[in-house]
TIMAR-886899 format. One record per residue (C-alpha): x, y, z; residue in one letter. Coordinates in steps of 0.1 Angstrom, whole numbers. Layout:
BEGIN
<node <X, Y, Z>, a>
...
//
This chain:
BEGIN
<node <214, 97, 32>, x>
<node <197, 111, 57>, x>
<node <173, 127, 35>, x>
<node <156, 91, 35>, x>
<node <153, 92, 73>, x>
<node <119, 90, 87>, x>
<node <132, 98, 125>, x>
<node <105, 119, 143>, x>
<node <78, 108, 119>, x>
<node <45, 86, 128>, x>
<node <35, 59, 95>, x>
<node <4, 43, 94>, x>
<node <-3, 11, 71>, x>
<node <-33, -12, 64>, x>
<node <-31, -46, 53>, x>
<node <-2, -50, 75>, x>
<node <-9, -83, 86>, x>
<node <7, -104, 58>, x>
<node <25, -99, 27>, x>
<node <38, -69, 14>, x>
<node <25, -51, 41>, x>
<node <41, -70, 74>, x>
<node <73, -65, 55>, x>
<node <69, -32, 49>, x>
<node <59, -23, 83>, x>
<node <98, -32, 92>, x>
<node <111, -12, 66>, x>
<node <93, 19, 75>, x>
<node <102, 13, 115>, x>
<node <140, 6, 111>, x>
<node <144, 41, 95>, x>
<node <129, 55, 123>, x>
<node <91, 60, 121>, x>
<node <69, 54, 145>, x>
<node <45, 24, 128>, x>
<node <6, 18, 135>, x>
<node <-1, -16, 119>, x>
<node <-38, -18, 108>, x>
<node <-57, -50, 95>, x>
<node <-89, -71, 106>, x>
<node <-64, -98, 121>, x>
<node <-54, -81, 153>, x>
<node <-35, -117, 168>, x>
<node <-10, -114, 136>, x>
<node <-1, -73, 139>, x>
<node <6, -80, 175>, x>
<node <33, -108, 163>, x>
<node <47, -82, 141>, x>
<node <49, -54, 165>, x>
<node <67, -79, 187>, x>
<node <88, -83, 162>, x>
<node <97, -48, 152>, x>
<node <102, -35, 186>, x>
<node <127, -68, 192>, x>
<node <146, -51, 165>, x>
<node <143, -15, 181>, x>
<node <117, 0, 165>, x>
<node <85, 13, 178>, x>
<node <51, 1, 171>, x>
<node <16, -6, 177>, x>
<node <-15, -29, 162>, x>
<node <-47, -17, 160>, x>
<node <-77, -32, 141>, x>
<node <-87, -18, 109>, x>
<node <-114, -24, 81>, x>
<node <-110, -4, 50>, x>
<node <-142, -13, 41>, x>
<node <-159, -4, 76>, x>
<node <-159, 38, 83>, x>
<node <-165, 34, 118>, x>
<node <-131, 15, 115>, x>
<node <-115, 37, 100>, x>
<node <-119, 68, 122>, x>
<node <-112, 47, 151>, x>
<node <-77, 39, 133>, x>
<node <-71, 72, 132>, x>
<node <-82, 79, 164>, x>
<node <-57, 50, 178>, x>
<node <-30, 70, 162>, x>
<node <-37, 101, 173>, x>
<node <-35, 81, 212>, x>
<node <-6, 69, 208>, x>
<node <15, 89, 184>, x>
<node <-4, 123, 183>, x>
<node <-12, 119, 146>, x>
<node <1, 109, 114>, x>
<node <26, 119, 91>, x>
<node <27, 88, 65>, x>
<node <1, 71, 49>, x>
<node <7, 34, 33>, x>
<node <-25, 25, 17>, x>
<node <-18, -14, 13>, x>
<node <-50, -30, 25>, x>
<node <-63, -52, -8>, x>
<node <-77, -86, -22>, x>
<node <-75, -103, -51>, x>
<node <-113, -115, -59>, x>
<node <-99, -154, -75>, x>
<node <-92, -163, -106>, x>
<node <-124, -145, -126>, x>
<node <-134, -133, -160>, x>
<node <-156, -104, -159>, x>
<node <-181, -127, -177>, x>
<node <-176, -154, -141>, x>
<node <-174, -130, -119>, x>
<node <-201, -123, -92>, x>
<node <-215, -91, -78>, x>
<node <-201, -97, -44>, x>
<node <-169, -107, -56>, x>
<node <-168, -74, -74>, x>
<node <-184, -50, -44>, x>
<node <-156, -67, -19>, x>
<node <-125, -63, -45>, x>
<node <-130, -29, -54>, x>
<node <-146, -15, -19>, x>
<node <-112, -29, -2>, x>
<node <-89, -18, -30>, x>
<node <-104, 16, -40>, x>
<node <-133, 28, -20>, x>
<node <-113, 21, 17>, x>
<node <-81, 37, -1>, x>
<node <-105, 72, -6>, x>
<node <-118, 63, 27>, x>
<node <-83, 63, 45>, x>
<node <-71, 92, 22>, x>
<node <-96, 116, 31>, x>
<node <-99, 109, 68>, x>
<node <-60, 115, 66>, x>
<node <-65, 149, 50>, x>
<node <-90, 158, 72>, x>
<node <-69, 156, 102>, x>
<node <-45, 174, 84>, x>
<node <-66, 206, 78>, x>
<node <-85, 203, 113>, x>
<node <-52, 199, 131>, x>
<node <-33, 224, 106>, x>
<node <-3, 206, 108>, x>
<node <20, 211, 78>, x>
<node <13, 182, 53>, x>
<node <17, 142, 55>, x>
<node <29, 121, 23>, x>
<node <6, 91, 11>, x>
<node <20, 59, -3>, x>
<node <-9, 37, -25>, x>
<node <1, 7, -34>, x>
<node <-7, -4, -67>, x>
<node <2, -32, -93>, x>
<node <15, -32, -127>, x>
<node <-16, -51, -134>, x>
<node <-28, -15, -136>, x>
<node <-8, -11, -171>, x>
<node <-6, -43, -183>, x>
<node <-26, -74, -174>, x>
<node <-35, -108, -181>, x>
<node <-68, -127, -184>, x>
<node <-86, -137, -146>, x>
<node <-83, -108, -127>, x>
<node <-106, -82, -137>, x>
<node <-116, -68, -107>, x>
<node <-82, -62, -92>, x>
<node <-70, -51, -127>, x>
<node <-96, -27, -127>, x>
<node <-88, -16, -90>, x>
<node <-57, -9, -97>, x>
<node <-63, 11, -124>, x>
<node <-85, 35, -103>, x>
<node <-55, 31, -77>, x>
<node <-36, 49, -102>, x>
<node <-60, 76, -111>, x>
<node <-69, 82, -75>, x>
<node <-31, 90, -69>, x>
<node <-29, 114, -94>, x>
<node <-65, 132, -86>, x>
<node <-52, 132, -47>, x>
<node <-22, 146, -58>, x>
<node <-39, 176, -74>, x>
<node <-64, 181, -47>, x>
<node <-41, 176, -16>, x>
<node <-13, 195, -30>, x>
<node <-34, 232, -16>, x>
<node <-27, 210, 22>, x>
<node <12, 201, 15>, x>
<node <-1, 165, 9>, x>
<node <20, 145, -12>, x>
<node <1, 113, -31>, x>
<node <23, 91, -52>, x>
<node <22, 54, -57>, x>
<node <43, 22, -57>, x>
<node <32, -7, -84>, x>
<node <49, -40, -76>, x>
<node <55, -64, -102>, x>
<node <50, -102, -97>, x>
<node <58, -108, -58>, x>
<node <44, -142, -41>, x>
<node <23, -131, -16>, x>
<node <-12, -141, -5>, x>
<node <-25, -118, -33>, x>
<node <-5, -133, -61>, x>
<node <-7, -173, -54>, x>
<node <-34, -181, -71>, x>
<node <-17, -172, -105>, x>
<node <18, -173, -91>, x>
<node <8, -212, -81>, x>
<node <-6, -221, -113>, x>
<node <8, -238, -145>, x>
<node <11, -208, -168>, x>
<node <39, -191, -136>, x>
<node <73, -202, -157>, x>
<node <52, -181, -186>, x>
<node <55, -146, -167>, x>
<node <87, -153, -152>, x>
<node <101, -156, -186>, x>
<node <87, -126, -196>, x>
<node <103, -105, -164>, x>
<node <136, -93, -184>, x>
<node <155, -100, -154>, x>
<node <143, -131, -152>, x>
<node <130, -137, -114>, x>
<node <99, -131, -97>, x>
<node <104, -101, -74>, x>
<node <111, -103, -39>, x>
<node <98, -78, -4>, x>
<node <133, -62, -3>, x>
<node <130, -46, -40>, x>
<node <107, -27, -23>, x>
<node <125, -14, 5>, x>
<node <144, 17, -13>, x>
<node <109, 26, -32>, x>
<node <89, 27, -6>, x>
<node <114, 51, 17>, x>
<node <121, 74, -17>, x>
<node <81, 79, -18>, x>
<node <78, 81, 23>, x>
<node <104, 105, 33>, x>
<node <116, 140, 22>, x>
<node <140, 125, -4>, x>
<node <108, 128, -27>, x>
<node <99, 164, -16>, x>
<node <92, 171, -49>, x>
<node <72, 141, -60>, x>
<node <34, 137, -60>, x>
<node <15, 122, -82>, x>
<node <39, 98, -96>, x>
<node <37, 61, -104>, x>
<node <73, 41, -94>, x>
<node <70, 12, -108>, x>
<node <93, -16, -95>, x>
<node <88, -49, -119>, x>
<node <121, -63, -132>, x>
<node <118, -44, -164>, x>
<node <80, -67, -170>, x>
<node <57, -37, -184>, x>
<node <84, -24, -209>, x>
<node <89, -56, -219>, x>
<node <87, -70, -258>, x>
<node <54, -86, -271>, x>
//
């Protein structure tokens, strides 16, 4: 098992305030990497470093904006202070954009869902790979997170359908490009998980409706991710890039 370790190597994760994310940031520390939390709300990364280092794991919190550059190099920088770079990269910053047809939809609502979801996942990408090649250290592994709303979707969430979809595109385009730097791109689509994300719809009347059509019949929960996420983040997926794991109950291969 130790092929799943991440001992000696430094992870870096947006959105890591809430949801998926603060979950995931304990996963990635209690098998041993050293965790930079990133996300606008500083006060709630520092509750969750707390947290993680209760537990023995080692981490910092430092402010990030996907969707502000200046931001995002000083992320980096922050991780080149305390870590001396990066190794992992958990692209899990996004929003939702409410419950919108493309016909109700507004143009900010559409600029904010897919500059969080797409344009600060190329940002954080590519500053990534920069480092790499500048510092010419041997490769780092990048984790998007995406949705099976990617695949298969529903009515009300165009723009983080759509998001997704690029999310999934990016991967594979990254995976082609950063393979030359030993830069592995693959990504992680959730299914139906309550999280801050998924309440709107996962709050709403037609909720009984999905969960019926989830073949195991249950909405998922932050530990299905757990064994995913380490598969994608550590050498047990050396030869992986550019894949899609999908973990979703069995929901997109599901009968009509």
């Amino acid at each position: 098992m130790d092929m799943f370790s991440l001992h000696g190597k430094v992870a870096l994760l947006s959105g890591a305030s809430t949801g998926i994310g603060r979950h995931l940031a304990g996963t990635l520390a209690s098998a041993g990497a050293k965790v930079l939390l990133g996300a606008r709300s500083i006060d709630k990364l520092e509750d969750r470093v707390a947290e993680i280092r209760a537990a023995g794991g080692v981490a910092q919190a430092a402010a990030l904006d996907v969707c502000d550059l200046t931001s995002v190099t000083a992320f980096f920088d922050a991780a080149q202070d305390h870590f001396g770079g990066a190794d992992i990269l958990i692209n899990n910053a996004g929003v939702e954009g409410g419950a919108n047809t493309y016909v109700t939809l507004d143009d900010a609502s559409w600029d904010t869902v897919l500059d969080t979801n797409l344009k600060g996942l190329w940002w954080m990408t590519r500053e990534l790979t920069r480092r790499v090649i500048a510092q010419r250290r041997a490769g780092a592994v990048v984790v998007n997170i995406s949705s099976i709303t990617s695949e298969r979707t529903t009515k009300g969430i165009f723009p983080y359908a759509v998001s997704k979809a690029g999310v999934n595109q990016a991967t594979r385009v990254m995976a082609l490009e950063g393979a030359k730097h030993n830069i592995r791109v693959n990504a992680l689509a959730p299914g139906y998980i309550y999280t801050n994300v998924s309440k709107v719809l996962l709050d709403s009347d037609i909720a009984p409706e999905f969960v019926r059509r989830i073949p195991q019949r249950r909405l998922g929960e932050f530990n299905d991710l757990d064994g995913p996420l380490l598969l994608l983040a550590s050498d047990a997926s050396r030869y992986m890039t550019g894949s899609i794991v999908v973990v979703d109950g069995g929901h997109t291969v599901s009968s009509l």
